[in-house]
N, C-alpha and C positions, 0 to 999 in steps of 0.2 A: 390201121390197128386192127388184128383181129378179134372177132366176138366178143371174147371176155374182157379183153382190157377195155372195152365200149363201157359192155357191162359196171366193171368198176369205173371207169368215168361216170357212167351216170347217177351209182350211188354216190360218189363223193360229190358233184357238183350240187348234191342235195342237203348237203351238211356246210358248204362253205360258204360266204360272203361275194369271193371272189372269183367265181368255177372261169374266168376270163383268164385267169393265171395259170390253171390246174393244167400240169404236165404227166402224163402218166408214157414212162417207157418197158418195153417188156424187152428184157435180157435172157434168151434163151439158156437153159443151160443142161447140155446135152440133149439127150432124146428123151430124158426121164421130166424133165418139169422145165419152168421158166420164175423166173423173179420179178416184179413189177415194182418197178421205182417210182417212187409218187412224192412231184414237186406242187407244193400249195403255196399261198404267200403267206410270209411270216405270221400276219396276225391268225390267219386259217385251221396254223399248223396245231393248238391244242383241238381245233375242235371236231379235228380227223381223230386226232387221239384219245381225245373225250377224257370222262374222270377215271382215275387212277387207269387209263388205260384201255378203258372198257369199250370204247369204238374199234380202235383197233385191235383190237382182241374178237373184237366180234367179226368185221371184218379178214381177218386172217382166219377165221375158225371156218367159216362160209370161203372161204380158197381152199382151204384144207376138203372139205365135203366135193364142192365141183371137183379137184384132185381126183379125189378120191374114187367121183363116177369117169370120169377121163383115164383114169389110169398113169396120172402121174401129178410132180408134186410144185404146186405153187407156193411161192411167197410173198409178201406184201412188206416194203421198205419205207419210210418216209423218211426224202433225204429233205436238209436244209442245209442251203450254198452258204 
């Protein structure tokens, strides 16, 4: 996994119960940015999300800035299977 998606692992594994579960994959898309899909375990999954939103929001705002000095555009997904 390179650097960044490290990176977000190691913030998330500091928000969750179960960082033994945390999958994080990075789906390139094109040459302009990448997507980073991020698997927690069910009970994990609000507290990536936090209230009304506000983790992740925070976190995707902090992809948006690293973007921003890299020159291209991240995004941050939480899927649940």
């Amino acid at each position: 996994m390179p650097e960044l998606g490290q990176q977000i692992r190691d913030v998330i594994e500091l928000l969750v119960d179960h960082p033994e579960e945390l999958q994080i994959d990075e789906i390139p898309r094109g040459r302009s940015g990448s997507l980073f899909e991020v698997r927690v375990a069910p009970e994990d999954a609000g507290k990536v999300i936090g209230r009304q939103g506000r983790t992740v929001r925070a976190l995707r705002t902090l992809l948006e800035m690293r973007g921003a000095k890299d020159g291209r555009r991240y995004e941050f997904e939480i899927v649940d299977d």
